[in-house]
C-alpha positions in Angstrom: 80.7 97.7 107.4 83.5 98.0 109.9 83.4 100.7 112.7 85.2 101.6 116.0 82.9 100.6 118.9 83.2 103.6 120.7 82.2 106.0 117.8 80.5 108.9 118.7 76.9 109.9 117.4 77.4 113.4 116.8 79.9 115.9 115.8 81.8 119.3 115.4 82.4 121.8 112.7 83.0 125.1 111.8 81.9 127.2 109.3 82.0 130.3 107.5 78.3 131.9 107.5 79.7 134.6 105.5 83.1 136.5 105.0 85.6 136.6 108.1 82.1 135.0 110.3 83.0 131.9 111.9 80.1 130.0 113.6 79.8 126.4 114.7 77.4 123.8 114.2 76.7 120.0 115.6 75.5 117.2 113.6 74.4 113.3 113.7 77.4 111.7 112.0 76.4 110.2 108.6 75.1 106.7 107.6 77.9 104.7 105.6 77.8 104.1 101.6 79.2 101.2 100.7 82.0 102.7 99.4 82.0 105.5 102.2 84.8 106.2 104.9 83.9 107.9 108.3 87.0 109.4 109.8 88.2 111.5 112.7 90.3 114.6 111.9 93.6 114.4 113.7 94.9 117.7 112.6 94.3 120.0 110.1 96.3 122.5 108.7 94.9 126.8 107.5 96.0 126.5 103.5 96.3 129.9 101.9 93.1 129.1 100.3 91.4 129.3 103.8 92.3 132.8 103.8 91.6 133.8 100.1 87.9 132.3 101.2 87.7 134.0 104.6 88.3 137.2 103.2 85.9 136.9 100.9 88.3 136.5 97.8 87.8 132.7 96.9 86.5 132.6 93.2 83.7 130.2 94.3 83.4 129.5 97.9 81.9 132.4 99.8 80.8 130.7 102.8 80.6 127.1 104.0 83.0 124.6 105.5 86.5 125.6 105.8 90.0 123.6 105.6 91.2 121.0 103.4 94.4 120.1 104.2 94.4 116.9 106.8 95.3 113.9 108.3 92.6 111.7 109.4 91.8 108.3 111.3 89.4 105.7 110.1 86.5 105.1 112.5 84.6 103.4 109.5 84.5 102.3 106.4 81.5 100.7 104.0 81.7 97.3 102.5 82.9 98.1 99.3 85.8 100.2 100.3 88.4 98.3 102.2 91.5 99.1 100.7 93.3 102.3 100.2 93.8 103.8 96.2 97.0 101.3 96.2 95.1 98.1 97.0 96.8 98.4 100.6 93.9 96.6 103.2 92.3 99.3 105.7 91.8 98.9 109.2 89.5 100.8 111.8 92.4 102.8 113.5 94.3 103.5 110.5 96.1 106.7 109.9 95.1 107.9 106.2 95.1 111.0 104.4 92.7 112.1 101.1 92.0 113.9 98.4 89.6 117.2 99.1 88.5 116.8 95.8 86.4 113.9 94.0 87.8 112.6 90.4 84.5 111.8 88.5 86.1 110.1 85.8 83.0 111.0 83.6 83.3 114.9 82.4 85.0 116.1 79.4 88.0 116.9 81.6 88.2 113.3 82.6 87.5 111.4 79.8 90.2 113.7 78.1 92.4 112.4 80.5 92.7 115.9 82.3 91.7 114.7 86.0 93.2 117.6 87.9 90.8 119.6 86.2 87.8 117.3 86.5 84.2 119.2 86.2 82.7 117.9 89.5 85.7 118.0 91.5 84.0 120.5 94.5 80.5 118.5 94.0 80.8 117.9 98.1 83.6 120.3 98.8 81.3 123.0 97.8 78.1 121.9 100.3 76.8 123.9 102.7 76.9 121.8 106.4 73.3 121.7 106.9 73.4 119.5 103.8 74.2 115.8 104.7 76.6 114.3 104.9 77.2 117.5 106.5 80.9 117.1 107.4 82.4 118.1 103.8 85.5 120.2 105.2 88.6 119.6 107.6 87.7 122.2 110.3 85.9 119.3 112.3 86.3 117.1 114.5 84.6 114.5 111.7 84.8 114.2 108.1 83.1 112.1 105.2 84.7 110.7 102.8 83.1 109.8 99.2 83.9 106.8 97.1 85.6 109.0 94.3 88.0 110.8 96.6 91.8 108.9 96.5 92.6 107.5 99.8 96.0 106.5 101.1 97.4 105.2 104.4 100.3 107.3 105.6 103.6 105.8 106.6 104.0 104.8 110.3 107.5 107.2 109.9 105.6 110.2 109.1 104.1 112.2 112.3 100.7 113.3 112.2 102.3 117.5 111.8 103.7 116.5 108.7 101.5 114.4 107.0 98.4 116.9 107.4 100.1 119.1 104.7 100.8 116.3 101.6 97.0 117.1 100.4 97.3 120.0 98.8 100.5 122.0 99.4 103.6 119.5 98.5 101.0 117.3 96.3 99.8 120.4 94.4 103.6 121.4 94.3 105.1 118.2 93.3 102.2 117.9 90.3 103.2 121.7 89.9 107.1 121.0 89.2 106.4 118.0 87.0 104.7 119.8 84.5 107.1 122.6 84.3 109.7 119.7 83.8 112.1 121.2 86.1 115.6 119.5 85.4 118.9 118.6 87.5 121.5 122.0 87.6 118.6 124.3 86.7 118.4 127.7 88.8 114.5 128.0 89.8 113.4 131.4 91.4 110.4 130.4 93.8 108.3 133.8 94.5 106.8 133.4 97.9 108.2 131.5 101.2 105.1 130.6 102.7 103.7 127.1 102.7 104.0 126.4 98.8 107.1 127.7 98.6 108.9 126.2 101.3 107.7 122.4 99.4 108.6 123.8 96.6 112.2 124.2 97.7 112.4 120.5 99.3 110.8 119.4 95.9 113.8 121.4 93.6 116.3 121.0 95.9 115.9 117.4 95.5 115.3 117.1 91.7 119.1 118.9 91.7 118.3 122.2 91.2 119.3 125.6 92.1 117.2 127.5 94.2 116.6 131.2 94.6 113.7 133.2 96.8 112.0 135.6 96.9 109.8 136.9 99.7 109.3 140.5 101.9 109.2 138.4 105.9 112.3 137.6 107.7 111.0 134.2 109.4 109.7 132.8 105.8 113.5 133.7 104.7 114.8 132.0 107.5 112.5 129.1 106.7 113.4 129.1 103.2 117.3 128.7 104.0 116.1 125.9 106.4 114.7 124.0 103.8 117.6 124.3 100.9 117.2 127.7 99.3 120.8 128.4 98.1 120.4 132.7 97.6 117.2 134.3 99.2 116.1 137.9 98.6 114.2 139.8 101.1 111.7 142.3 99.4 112.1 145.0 102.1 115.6 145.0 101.4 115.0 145.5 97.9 112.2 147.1 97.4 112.1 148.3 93.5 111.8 145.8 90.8 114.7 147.3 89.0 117.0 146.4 92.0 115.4 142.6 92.7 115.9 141.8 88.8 119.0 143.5 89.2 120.0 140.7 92.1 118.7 137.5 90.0 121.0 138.7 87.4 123.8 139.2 89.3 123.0 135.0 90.5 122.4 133.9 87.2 125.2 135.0 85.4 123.2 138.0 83.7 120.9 135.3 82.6 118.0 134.9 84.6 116.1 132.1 86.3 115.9 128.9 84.0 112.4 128.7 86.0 110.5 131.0 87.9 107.3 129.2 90.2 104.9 132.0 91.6 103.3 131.0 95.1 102.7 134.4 96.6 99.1 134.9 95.5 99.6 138.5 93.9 99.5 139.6 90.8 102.3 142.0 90.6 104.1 139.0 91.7 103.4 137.5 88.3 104.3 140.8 86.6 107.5 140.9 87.8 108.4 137.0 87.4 108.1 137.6 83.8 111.4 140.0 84.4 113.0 137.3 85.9 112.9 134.0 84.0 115.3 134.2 81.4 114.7 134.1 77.6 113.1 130.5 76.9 112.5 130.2 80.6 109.9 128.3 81.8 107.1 130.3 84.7 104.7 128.4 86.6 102.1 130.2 88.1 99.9 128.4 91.4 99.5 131.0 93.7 96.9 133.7 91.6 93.7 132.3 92.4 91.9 135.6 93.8 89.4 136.4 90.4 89.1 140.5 89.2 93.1 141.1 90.2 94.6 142.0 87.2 98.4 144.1 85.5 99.4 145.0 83.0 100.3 142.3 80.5 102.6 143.2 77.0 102.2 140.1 75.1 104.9 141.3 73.0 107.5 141.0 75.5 106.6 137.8 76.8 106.5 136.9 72.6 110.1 138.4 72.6 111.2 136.4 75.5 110.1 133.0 74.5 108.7 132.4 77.7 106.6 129.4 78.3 103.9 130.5 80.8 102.1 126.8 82.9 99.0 127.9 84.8 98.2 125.1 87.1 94.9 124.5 89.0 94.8 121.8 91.5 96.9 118.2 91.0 96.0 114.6 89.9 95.0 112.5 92.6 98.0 110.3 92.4 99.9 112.5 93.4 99.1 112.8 97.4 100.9 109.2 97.0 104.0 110.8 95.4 103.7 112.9 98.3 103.5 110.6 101.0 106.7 108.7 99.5 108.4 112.1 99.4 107.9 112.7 103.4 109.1 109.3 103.8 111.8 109.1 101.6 113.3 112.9 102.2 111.3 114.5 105.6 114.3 113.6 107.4 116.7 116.7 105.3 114.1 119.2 106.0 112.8 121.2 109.1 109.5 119.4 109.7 111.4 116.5 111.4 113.5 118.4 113.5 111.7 122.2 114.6 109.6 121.7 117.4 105.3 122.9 117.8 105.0 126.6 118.5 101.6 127.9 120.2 99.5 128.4 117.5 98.8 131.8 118.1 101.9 133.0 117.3 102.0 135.0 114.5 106.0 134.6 113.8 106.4 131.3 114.7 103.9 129.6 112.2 106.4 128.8 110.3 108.5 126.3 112.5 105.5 124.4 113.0 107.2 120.5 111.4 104.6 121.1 108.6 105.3 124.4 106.4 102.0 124.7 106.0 100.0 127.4 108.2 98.7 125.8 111.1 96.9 128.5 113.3 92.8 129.0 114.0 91.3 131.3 112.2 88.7 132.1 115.5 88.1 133.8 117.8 90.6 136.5 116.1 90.0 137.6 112.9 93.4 137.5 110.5 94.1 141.6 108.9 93.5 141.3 105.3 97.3 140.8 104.5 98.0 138.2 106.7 99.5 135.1 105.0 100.3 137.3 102.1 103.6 139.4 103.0 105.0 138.9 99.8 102.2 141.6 98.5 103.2 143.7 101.6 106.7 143.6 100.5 105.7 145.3 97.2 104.4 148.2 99.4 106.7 148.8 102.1 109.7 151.3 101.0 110.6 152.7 104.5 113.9 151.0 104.7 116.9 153.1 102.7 117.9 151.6 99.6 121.9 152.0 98.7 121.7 153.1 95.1 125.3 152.5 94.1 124.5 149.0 94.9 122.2 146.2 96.8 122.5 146.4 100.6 124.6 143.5 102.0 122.1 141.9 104.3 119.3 141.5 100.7 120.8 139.0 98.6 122.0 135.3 101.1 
């Protein structure tokens, strides 16, 4: 085993005892496997999950550790485990970032070459902290990492703000696009502008495509233009269906999107991208997760349509390299390298931070139930006028 000589014996997390209750505990810090790495968290980012789960919505978790998406430093590593997932030698000190999930490689799901998917993916995600190794989630200042998690050392290039988000957000939208097959010149109507979608617009805009939002906040539009979106279309400008479907058609050549990618978390939000993928589209759906939200569904139009409909549910652990060589390659064109760190209290500002992904605490404050979810808000806010002979200038960019 190799391990810093100054490492501590104890350490931090927080946890959720039960819906919007945060608490804090301190344990000893675990004994090594031999294929086990002990790491400090250097940042960690507040997914969209984090709020699904502290709001009680999270089809699984309902209390425990919280966070997922980090970037870590190796304090020390077991004899079996020396290299990173690419065979690349790992040193105490090194920057890395992991998987939040564990690939098994033994269930069904596995064995039927369906890894994202793998059975016993949450085995340790899902433990409580009083059960050891205890530190099983990012808000920490420790975490343990189990020989079947992918491990990868992050590029000196690629600062500590932006490297937090590759696990999860862009790797889960990178695996996301690829199995829509989104091609060059296609138009691709994102549905949400929060941390998902804003990858998701670095990820299309590089593949060649055209790029269209959708979201009901002005600073996630903003965002969105910053990171490529070629028309945007603000919810509260438009705030019927009738008129938003109107506007994509109007941008499509009375078409429709060739591909439609939902990230907002609502269900009406998948509702309505059925409008506005065009017939034989493509529709990718990441964002639902919440379970017992349902619409109405008419199987017959979607029949009518053609419409190929690609649920996805997390990624293949491969891809948080893809990820990585993404931010190295392409970070530069996008706002992460260049925006500089609001304070993270700041509601409006969350989304300058050089990651996309939410970066504020969840405590001492408690978030409203609709926070990190505007796109939903949008669908319910109708006090600005609508111009009926036509959309109002300042709605469709």
């Amino acid at each position: 085993m190799e391990a810093r000589a100054d490492t501590p014996v104890t350490g931090r997390l927080a946890y959720m005892s039960e819906p919007r209750v945060l608490a804090y505990a301190e344990y000893p810090l675990p004994e090594l496997e031999p294929d086990g790495i002990l790491v400090e968290v250097l940042r960690a980012n507040v997914c969209g999950s984090e709020l699904h789960i502290w709001n009680g919505k999270h089809p699984v978790k309902k209390r425990g550790g919280l966070g997922h998406e980090m970037v870590l430093r190796v304090l020390a590593f077991g004899d079996r485990r020396t290299t990173d997932n690419r065979g690349v030698p790992l040193a105490v000190g090194d920057r890395i970032v992991c998987t939040y999930f564990q690939t098994c490689q033994r269930c069904p799901q596995c064995v039927g070459g369906q890894y994202n998917l793998c059975d016993n993916a949450y085995e340790f995600f899902g433990r409580q902290p009083e059960e050891a190794p205890h530190f099983h989630a990012a808000f920490a200042t420790h975490y343990y990492i189990h020989p079947l998690q992918n491990v990868y050392k992050v590029p000196d290039e690629i600062p500590d703000a932006v490297a937090a988000g590759a696990n999860c957000a862009l790797s889960q939208v990178f695996y996301g696009i690829d199995q829509i097959a989104l091609q060059q010149d296609e138009t691709v109507l994102i549905q949400g502008a929060g941390g998902l979608g804003l990858y998701a617009i670095a990820v299309a805009k590089e593949r060649g495509a055209r790029v269209l939002v959708v979201d009901g906040v002005a600073a996630r539009l903003a965002q969105a233009r910053a990171f490529g979106a070629d028309h945007v279309i603000d919810i509260n400008e438009l705030p019927e269906l009738e008129d938003r479907e109107r506007a994509v058609l109007e941008l499509t050549n009375g078409r429709g999107a060739d591909v439609g990618v939902e990230v907002a978390g609502v269900p009406a939000a998948f509702a309505e991208g059925l409008r506005l993928v065009r017939r034989g589209g493509r529709y990718l759906v990441m964002g639902n997760l919440s379970p017992g939200a349902t619409v109405p569904f008419d199987p017959g139009y979607v029949t009518r349509k053609a419409l190929t409909i690609r649920h996805v549910d997390r990624y293949e652990a491969r891809y948080l390299w893809k990820a990585l060589t993404f931010l190295a390659e392409h970070g530069t064109s996008t706002p992460w390298k260049n925006s500089s760190t609001p304070s993270s209290r700041s509601p409006t500002s969350r989304w300058r931070w050089r990651s996309p992904s939410t970066a504020r605490s969840l405590a001492p404050s408690s978030p409203s139930p609709t926070e990190g979810n505007r796109y939903e808000h949008g669908y319910t806010r109708t006090s600005r006028p609508l111009d009926r002979r036509g959309a109002p200038p300042a709605a469709v960019r």
